[in-house]
C-alpha positions as CSV (number, residue, x, y, z in Angstrom):
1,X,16.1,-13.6,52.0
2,X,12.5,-12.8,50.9
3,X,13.1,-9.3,50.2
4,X,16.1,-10.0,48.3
5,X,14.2,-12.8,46.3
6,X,11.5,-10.2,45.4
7,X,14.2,-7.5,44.6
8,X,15.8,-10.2,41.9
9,X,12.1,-11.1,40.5
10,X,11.1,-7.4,40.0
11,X,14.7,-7.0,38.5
12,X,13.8,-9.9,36.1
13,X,10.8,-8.7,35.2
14,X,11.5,-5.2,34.7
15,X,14.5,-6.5,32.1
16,X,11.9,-8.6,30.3
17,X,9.9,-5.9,29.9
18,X,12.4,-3.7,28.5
19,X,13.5,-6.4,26.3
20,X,10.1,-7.3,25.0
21,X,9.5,-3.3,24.6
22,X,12.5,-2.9,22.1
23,X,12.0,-6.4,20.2
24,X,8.5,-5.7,19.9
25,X,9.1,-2.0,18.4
26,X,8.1,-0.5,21.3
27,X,5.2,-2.8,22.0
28,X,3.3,-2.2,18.6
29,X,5.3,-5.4,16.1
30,X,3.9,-9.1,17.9
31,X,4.6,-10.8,14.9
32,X,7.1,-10.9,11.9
33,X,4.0,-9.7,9.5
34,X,3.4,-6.6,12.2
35,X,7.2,-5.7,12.4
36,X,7.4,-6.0,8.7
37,X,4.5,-3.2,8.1
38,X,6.1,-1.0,10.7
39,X,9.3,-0.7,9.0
40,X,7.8,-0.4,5.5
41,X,5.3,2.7,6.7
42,X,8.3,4.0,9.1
43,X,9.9,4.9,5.4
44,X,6.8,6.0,3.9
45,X,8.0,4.8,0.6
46,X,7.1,6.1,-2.7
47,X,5.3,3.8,-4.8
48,X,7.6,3.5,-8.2
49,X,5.7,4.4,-11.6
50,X,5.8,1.1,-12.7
51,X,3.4,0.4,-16.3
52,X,0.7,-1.7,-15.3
53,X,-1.2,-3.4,-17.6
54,X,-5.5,-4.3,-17.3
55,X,-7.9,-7.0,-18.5
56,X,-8.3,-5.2,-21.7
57,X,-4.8,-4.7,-22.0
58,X,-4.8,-1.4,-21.5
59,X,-1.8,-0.1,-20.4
60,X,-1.4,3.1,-17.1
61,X,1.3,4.1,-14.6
62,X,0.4,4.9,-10.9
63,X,1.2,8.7,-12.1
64,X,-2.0,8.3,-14.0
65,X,-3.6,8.1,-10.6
66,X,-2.7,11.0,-9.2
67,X,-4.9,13.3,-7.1
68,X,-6.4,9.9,-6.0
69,X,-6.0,7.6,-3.4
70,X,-5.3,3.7,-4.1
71,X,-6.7,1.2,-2.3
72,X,-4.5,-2.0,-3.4
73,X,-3.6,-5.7,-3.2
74,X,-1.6,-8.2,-4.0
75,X,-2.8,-11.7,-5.7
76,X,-2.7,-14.0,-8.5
77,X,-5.1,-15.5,-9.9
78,X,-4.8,-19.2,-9.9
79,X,-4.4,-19.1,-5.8
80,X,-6.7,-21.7,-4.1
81,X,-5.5,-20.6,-0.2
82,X,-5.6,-16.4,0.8
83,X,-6.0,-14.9,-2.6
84,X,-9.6,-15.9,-3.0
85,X,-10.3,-14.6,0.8
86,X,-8.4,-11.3,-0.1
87,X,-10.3,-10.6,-3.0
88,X,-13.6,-11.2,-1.4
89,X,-13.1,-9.1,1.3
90,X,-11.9,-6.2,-1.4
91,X,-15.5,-7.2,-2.6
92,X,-16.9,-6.5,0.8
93,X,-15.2,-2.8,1.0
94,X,-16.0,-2.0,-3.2
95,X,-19.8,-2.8,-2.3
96,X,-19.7,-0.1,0.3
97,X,-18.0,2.6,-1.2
98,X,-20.4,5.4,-2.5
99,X,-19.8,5.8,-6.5
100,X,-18.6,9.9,-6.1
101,X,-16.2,8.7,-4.3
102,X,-15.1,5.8,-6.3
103,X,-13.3,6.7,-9.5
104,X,-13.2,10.5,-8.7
105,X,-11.3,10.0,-5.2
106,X,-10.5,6.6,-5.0
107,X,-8.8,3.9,-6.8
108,X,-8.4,0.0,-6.5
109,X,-6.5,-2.1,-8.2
110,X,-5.9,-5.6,-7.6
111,X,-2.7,-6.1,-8.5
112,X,-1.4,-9.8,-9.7
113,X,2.4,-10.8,-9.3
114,X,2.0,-13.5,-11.5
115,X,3.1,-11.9,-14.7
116,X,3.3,-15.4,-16.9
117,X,-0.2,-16.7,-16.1
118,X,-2.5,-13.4,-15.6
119,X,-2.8,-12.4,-18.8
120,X,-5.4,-9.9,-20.1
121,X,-8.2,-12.5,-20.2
122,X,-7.7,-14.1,-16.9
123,X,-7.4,-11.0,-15.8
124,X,-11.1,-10.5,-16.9
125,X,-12.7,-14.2,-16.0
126,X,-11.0,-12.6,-12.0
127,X,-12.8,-9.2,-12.7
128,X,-15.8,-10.9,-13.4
129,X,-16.1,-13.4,-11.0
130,X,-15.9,-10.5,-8.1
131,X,-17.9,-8.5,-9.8
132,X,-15.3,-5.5,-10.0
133,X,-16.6,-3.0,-13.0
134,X,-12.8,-3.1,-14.9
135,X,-12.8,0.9,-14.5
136,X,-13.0,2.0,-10.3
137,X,-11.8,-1.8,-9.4
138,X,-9.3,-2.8,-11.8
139,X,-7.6,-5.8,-12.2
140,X,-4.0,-5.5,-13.2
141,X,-0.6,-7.2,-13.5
142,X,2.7,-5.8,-14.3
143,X,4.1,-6.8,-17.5
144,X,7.9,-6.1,-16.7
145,X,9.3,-8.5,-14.1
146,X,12.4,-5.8,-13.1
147,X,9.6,-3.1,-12.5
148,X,7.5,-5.6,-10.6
149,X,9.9,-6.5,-8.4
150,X,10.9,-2.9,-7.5
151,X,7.1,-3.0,-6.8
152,X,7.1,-5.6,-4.2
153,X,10.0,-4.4,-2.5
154,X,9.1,-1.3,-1.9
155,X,5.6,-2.0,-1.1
156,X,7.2,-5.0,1.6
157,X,5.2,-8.0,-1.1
158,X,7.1,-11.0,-0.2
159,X,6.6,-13.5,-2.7
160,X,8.5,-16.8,-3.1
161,X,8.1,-19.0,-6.0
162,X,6.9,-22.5,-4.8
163,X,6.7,-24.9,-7.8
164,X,3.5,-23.5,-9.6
165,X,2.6,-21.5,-6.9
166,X,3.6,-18.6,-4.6
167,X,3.8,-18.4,-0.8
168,X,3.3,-14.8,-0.2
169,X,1.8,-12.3,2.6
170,X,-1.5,-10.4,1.8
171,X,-3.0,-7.5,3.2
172,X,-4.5,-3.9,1.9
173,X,-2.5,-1.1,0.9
174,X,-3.4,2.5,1.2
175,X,-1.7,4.5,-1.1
176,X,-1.7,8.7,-0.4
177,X,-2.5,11.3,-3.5
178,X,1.2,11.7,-3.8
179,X,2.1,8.5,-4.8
180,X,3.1,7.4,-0.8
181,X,2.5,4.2,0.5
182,X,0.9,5.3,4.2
183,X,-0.8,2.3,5.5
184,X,-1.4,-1.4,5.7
185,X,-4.6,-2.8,6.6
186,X,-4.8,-6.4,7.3
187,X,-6.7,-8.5,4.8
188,X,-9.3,-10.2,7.2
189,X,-10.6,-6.6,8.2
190,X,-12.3,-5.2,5.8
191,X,-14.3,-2.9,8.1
192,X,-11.4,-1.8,9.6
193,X,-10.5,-0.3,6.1
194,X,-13.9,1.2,5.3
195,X,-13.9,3.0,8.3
196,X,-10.5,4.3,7.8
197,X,-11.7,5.2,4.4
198,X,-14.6,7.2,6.2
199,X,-12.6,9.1,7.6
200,X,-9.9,10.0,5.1
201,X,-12.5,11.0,2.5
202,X,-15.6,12.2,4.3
203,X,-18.4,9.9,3.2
């Protein structure tokens, strides 16, 4: 009767495990957000060449960036909750990033999905407050709500309008010379990133 009850527990177990391996995408997705980010790099998606438009309301496409990584994120200005813990951690990694490589191999934009509010000058009282330069750290929104939507999806943005406000997930998003979205950094690790950076472009 023991034996056999031990036989049954291992059995148990064992199933758990193997149930818990394939829900969890093979141990690597704990949460929603983790699963998420898996799925989106599994793709390797190709950012779209959406026209993006700065805080002196000049206009680009990520084509214009090519040759260059991008280091991005998603915010909008008027957030009082993650946004403002986002961007000061971007602050954190564009204080430690040597100027040959920003600009010449490196690119980030701060990228606002709030296309109503974030005009040009908001855009630059943001810039300014982190003390982003408006060339290697741009601050940017995309004018055309079809192309920004593409954006989101294909970058996995969730964003859900909430009165006059937005629930939405944040994190970093590295962005290959070819235009391919390859990783996702989470937005409370902003060592994680420059060490990955590091690595990536030698400095």
């Amino acid at each position: 009767m023991y034996k056999k009850s031990i036989t049954m527990l291992i059995g148990i177990i064992i199933l758990g495990t193997g149930g818990l391996f394939y829900s969890t995408d093979h141990f690597q997705a704990f949460t929603a957000e983790q699963a998420r980010r898996i799925d989106v790099l599994t793709h390797t998606p190709t950012v779209p060449n959406v026209t993006l438009e700065d805080s002196k309301s000049q206009t680009f496409t990520f084509a214009d960036f090519r040759g260059r990584y991008i280091l991005a994120t998603y915010i909008y200005t008027s957030c009082g909750d993650v946004c403002p813990v986002v961007e000061m951690n971007f602050q954190r990694i564009y204080s430690q990033l040597p100027q040959n490589i920003l600009g010449e191999q490196l690119q980030l934009l701060s990228i606002s999905f709030d296309t109503g509010r974030d005009t040009p000058h908001h855009l630059k009282h943001h810039q300014e407050m982190y003390q982003a330069d408006g060339i290697n750290w741009r601050m940017v929104r995309v004018p055309d709500q079809q192309e920004l939507d593409l954006l989101l999806e294909q970058s996995g943005v969730i964003v859900i309008p909430v009165k006059n406000e937005f629930e939405h997930n944040a994190a970093f998003y590295l962005i290959n010379p070819e235009g391919q979205l390859i990783k996702i950094f989470d937005y409370n690790s902003p060592n994680q990133v420059v060490n990955a950076l590091k690595q990536i472009l030698s400095f």
